[in-house]
C-alpha positions as CSV (number, residue, x, y, z in Angstrom):
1,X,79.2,147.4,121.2
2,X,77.7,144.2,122.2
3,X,79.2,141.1,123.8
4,X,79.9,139.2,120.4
5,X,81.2,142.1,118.6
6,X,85.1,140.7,119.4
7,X,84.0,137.4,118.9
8,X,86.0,136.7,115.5
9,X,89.0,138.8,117.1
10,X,89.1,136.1,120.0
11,X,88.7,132.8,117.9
12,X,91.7,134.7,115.4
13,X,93.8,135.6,118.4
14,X,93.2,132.2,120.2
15,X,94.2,130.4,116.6
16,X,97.5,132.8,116.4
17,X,98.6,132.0,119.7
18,X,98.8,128.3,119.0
19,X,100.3,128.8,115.4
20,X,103.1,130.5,117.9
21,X,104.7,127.3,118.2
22,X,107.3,125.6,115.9
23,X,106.5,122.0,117.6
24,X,102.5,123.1,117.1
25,X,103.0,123.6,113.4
26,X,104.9,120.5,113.0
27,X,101.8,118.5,114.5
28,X,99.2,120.2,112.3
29,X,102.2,119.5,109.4
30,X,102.1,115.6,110.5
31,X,98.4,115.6,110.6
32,X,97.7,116.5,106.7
33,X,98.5,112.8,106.0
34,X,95.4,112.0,108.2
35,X,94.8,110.7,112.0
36,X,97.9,110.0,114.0
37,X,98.7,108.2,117.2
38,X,99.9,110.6,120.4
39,X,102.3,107.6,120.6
40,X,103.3,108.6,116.9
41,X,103.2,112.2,117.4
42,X,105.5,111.5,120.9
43,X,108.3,109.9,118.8
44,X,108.0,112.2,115.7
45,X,108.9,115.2,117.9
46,X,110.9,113.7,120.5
47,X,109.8,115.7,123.8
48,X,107.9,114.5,126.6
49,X,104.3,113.2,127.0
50,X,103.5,116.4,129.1
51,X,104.8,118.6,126.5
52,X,102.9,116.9,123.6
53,X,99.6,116.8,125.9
54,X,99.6,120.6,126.2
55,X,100.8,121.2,122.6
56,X,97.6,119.0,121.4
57,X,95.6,121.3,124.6
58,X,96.6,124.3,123.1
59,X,95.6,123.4,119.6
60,X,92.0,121.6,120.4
61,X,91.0,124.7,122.4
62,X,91.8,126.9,118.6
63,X,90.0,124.2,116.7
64,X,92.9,123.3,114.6
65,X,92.2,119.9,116.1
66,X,90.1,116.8,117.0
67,X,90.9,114.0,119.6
68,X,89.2,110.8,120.4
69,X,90.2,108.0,122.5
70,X,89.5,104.3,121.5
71,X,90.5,102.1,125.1
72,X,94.0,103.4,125.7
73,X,94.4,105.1,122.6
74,X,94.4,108.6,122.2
75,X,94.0,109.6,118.3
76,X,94.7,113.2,117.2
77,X,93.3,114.5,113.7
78,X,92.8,117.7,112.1
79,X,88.5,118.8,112.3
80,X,86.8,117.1,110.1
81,X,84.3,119.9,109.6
82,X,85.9,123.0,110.8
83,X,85.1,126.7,111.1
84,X,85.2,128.4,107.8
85,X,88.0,130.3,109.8
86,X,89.9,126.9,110.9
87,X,90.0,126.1,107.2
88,X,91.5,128.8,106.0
89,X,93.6,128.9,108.5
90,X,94.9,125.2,107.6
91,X,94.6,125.7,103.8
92,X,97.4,128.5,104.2
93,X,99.7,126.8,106.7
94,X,99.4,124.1,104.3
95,X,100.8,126.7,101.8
96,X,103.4,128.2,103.5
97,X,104.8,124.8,104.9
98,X,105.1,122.8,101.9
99,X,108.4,124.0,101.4
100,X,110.0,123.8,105.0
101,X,113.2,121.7,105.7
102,X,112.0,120.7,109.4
103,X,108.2,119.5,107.5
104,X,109.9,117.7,104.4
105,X,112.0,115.9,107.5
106,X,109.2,115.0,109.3
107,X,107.2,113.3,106.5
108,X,110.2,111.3,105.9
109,X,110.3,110.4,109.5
110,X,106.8,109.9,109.7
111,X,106.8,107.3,106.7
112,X,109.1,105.3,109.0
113,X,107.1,105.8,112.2
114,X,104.3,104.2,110.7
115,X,105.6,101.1,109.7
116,X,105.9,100.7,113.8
117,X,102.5,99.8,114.9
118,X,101.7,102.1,117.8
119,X,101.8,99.1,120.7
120,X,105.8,98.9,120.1
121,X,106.2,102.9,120.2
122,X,104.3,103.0,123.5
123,X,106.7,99.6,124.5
124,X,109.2,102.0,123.4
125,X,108.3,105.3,124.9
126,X,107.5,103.3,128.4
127,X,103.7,103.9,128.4
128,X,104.2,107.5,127.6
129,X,101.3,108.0,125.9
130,X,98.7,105.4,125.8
131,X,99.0,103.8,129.2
C-alpha cells in the first residue's frame, strides 16, 4: 500500500473532527450568508477571542474555510473553490442545518450584528479581535 493510499481517509477524518463541534457548525452555519468579520463571528457566539481563533484553526486546517486579513481585519469565509470533498461536505451540512433552532437563532442574530459596523463590535469587544 503506498503512502497516498489513506490520503482521502485523512482529509475525511480531519473534516469530521472539526464538524465535532457545535460552536464549529454554527460558524460554517453564519458563513452561508457570505464573508464575516472575527469581530462578528466573536459577538455571534459569545466566547472568547482565543476560543474563536482555534475554532476558525481547526476549521482552515479541514478546508471548510478561508481567512484573509485586510490591516487589522481578519475576514473568515467559506472556500471559494473547494475540494470536491469540502463541497459536499458543506452542501450537506447545509442540509441538515436548515432546520436547527440554535441556526434559525443565529441568522436572526446575525441580521442584527450586521447592522453594527465591525469598528463598534471591536470598541465593544475591547480589541478582541482586530486589534
Amino acid at each position: 500500500m503506498k503512502r497516498n493510499d489513506h490520503a482521502i481517509l485523512g482529509t475525511l477524518a480531519t473534516i469530521a473532527r472539526a464538524l465535532g463541534d457545535v460552536n464549529r457548525l454554527r460558524i460554517l452555519a453564519a458563513l452561508r450568508t457570505g464573508e464575516l468579520c472575527v469581530c462578528q463571528l466573536l459577538e455571534l457566539l459569545g466566547l472568547a477571542g482565543a476560543t474563536v481563533s482555534q475554532h476558525l484553526a481547526t476549521l482552515r486546517t479541514a478546508g471548510l474555510i478561508d481567512t484573509r486579513k485586510v490591516g487589522r481585519w481578519v475576514y473568515v469565509a467559506r472556500p471559494v473553490a473547494p475540494t470536491p470533498l469540502v463541497a459536499t461536505t458543506l452542501a450537506n451540512l447545509d442540509e441538515a442545518i436548515e432546520q436547527d433552532a440554535t441556526v434559525r437563532a443565529d441568522g436572526r442574530k446575525l441580521g442584527t450584528i450586521l447592522a453594527i459596523e465591525p469598528a463598534e463590535l471591536a470598541l465593544r469587544q475591547r480589541g478582541g479581535c482586530c486589534e
